[in-house]
N, C-alpha and C positions, 0 to 999 in steps of 0.2 A: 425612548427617553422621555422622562415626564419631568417637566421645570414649573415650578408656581415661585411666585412672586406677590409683593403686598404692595397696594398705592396707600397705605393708611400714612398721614403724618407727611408734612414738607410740600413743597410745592409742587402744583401740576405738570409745568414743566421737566420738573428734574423725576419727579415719577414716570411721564410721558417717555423722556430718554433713558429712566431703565427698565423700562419695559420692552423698548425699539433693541436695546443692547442685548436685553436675554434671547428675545426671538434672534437676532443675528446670530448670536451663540449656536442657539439652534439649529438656524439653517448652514451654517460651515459646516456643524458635526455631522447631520445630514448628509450632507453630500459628500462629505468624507467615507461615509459611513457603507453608503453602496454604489454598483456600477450604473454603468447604464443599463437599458434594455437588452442592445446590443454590442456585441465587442468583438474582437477576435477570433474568440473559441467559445465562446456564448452566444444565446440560450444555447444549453444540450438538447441533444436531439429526445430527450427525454423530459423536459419541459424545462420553463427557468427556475424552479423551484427546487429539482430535482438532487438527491442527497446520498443516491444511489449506486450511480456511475453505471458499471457496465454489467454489475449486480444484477439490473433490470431483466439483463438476459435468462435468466434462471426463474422459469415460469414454470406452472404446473407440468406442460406440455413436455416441457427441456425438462423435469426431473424424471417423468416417467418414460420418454427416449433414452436417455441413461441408466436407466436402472434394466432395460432388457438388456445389459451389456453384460451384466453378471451373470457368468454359466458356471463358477468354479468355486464361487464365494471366498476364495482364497482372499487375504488383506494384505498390503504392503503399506510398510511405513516410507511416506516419504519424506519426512523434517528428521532434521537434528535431536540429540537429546539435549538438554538444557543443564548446565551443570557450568561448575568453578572451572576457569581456564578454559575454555572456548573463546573462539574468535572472536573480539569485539570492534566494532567500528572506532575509528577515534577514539573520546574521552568515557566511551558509555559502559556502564556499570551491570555486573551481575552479579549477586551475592545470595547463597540463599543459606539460612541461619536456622538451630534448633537449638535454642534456648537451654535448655536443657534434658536430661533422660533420667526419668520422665518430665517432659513439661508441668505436668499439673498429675495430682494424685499425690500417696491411694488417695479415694474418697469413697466414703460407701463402707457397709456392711461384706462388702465383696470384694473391696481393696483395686476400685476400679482404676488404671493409670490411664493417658494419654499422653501423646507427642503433638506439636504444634510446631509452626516455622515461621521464622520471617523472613523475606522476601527484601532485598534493597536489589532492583533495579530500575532501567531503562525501560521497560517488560514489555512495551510494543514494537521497541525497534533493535530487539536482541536476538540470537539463536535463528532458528528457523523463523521469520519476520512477515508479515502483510505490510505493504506500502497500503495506508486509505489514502480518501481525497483530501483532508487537509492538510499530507505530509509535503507537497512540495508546491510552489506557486511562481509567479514571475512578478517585480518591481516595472509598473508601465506604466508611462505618462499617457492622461487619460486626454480625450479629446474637450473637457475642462480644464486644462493647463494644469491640474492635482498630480500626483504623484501617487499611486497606489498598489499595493501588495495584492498578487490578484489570483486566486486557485479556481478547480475545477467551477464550472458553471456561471462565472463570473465573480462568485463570491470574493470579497474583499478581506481583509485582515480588521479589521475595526469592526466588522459585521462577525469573525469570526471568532477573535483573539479573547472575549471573557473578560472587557477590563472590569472595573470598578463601578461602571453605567449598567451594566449587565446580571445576569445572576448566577455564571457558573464562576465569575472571580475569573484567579488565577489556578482553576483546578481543571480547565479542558476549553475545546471548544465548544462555543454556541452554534456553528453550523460547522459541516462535515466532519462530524466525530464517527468514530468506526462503527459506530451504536445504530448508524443509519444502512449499515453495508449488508446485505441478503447472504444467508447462508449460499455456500455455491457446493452445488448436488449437480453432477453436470457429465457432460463425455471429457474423458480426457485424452489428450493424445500427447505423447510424449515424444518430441524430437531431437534425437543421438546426434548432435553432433560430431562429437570426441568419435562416436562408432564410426559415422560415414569415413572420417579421417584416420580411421585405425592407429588412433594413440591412444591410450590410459587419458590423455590429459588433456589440451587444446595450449598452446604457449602463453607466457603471459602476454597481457596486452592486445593477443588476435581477435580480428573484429570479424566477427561470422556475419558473413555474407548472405542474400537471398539465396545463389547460388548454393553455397554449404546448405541451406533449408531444403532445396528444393532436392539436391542429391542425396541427403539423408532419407527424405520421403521416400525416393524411390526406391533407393537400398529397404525401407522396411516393408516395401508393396503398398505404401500409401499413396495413394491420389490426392494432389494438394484442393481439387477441385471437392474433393469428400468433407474438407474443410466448412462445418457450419458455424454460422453468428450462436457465441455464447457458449462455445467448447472452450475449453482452460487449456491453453496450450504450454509447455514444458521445454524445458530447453534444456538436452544436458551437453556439459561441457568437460565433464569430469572432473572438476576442479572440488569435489567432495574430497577424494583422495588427499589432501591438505590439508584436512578439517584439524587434525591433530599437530598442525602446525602451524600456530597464529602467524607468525610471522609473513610466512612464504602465504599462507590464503589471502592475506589482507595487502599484499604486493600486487598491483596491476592486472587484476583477474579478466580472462579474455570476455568476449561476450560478444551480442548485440550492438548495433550501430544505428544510425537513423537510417539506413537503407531498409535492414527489416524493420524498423520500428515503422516504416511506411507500410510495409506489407504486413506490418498484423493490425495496422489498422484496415486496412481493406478484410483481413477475414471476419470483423466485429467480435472478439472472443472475447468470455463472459471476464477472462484473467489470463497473465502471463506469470509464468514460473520459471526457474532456473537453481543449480546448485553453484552460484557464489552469491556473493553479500550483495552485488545490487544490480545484476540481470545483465544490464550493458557493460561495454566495454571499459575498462579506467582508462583513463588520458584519452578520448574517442579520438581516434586518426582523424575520423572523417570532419569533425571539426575545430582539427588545432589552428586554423587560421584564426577563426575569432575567439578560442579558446574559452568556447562554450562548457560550462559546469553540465552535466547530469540533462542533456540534450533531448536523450530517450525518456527520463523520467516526465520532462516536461512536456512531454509531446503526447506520451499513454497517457499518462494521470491527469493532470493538468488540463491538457487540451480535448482529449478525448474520455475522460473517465473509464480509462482500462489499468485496473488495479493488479501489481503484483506481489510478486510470494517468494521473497532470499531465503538462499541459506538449505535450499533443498535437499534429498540424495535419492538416488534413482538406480544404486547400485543390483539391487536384487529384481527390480520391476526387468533390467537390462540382462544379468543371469537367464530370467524367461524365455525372454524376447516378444517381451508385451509390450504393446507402442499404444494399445488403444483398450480404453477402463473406465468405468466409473469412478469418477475423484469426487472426493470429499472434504470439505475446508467450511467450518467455517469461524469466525471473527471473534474474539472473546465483546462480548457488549460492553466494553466500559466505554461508559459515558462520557467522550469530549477528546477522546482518545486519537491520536494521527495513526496509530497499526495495532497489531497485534498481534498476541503467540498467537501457537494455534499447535493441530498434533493433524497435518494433510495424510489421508487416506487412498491409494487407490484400489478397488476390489474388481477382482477379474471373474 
């Protein structure tokens, strides 16, 4: 923030005290503005500057260990297709518009047409979806008695939000926009829950256990110990099978709890994936006592900078019985953005 001020004209005095009042200005917005050094879940292990998250993972090293995994070259789609009447969160919007047919034309000696579209959505947090680091934060009073909005790597809201001091406005954020997130080219491993349980589907509401992890690994011949820092790990729960059904998808979709969210932060992976709308459990059993909002998200994202990927489907990867592939995802760059579409790949 840059403040200038004039002493021309009036007294020393009252110039003297508006000058003491702008700097005061200053230093409130200041410290408003960022955390400390240290905090709760700050610096990342990645430094404090870091804008990456768990991106980091996916080094030269960790693309070309994943790319020996393709013997068959076969591709599988793993997202959604994006279209009118899909599943949306709450109030969030998807429209996509063609003007007219043809949009523009003839033109030309050659009577040349085209088609164009407009697009009215939500487009980072719709369809097949990336959670970034500036999608979710926590409100903590700071050890300055302040009050502060607080996301991955300590970053603040006032540091992030783009007001009117800043240069991106009201059109994105100034730090962790998805623009800062590493393509991920990585091992994937895909974990069947729904399989291990031999249902189509997982109930609504069930909160998959490490246990459910651990038995599904073994049911695919996986060693959880084969588990390395910066694999994109998957979670299917079968809850694609409703995709055609806003209703019943967007009702209490099973998932994750903070039990495994404890265990996938121990295996450090580069992302987490899943095929319902927000990876963890709705209403999380495990903490209706203090009746904690989005527990997991706060705890991957937020705390640890492991970013995830809703809205999946894993249905033909599972036909195979391929648990283990090079995945592919990455981030559309828009600039200030909290997620993003995307079209996830896995190639066997």
């Amino acid at each position: 923030m840059r403040l200038f001020f004039c002493l021309k004209g009036g007294s020393r005095m009252k110039k003297l005290r508006f000058a003491l009042a702008v700097l005061a200005l200053a230093a409130v917005y200041q410290a408003g503005a960022q955390t400390s050094a240290e905090g709760p879940w700050w610096p990342s292990r990645w430094g404090p500057e870091d804008q990456a998250g768990s991106s980091n993972w996916i080094t030269p090293d960790k693309v070309m260990e994943s790319i020996a995994l393709v013997k068959t070259g076969k591709i599988y789609e793993l997202g959604q297709v994006y279209e009118r009447g899909m599943p949306l969160y709450g109030k969030r919007t998807y429209s996509l518009f063609i003007p007219s047919s043809p949009t523009g034309g003839p033109m030309g000696n050659n009577d040349f047409v085209f088609h164009d579209e407009l697009l009215v959505a939500e487009i980072g947090q719709v369809g097949t979806q990336f959670d970034g680091l500036g999608h979710v934060g926590r409100r903590l009073r700071m050890a300055d008695g302040t009050t502060q909005d607080v996301f991955y790597n300590g970053f603040t809201a006032a540091e992030m939000r783009g007001d009117i001091l800043t240069e991106q406005g009201p059109y994105g954020l100034d730090k962790l926009g998805v623009e800062q997130v590493r393509p991920f080219i990585t091992r994937g491993l895909l974990i069947d829950i729904a399989g291990y349980k031999g249902v189509a589907s997982l109930d609504h509401a069930y909160e998959v256990t490490v246990a459910d992890v651990r038995g599904a690994l073994k049911k695919q011949g996986m060693a959880e110990s084969g588990i390395n820092p910066g694999d994109a790990l998957l979670f299917r729960y079968g809850w694609s099978i409703h995709w055609k059904d806003a209703t019943k998808y967007n009702r209490e979709p099973p998932g994750i709890g903070m039990e495994v969210a404890e265990w996938i932060v121990e295996k450090q992976p580069s992302m987490i994936g899943s095929d319902q709308w927000q990876t963890e459990v709705d209403q999380n059993p495990s903490n209706a006592a203090d009746k904690a909002l989005g527990p997991v998200h706060l705890r991957l994202i937020t705390e640890e900078g492991i970013m995830n990927l809703e809205n999946m489907v894993f249905d033909t990867l599972v036909e195979d019985e391929v648990y283990e592939f090079l995945f592919v995802f990455t981030p559309i760059r828009f600039k200030g953005a909290t997620g993003s579409p995307g079209r996830p790949i896995a190639i066997r």
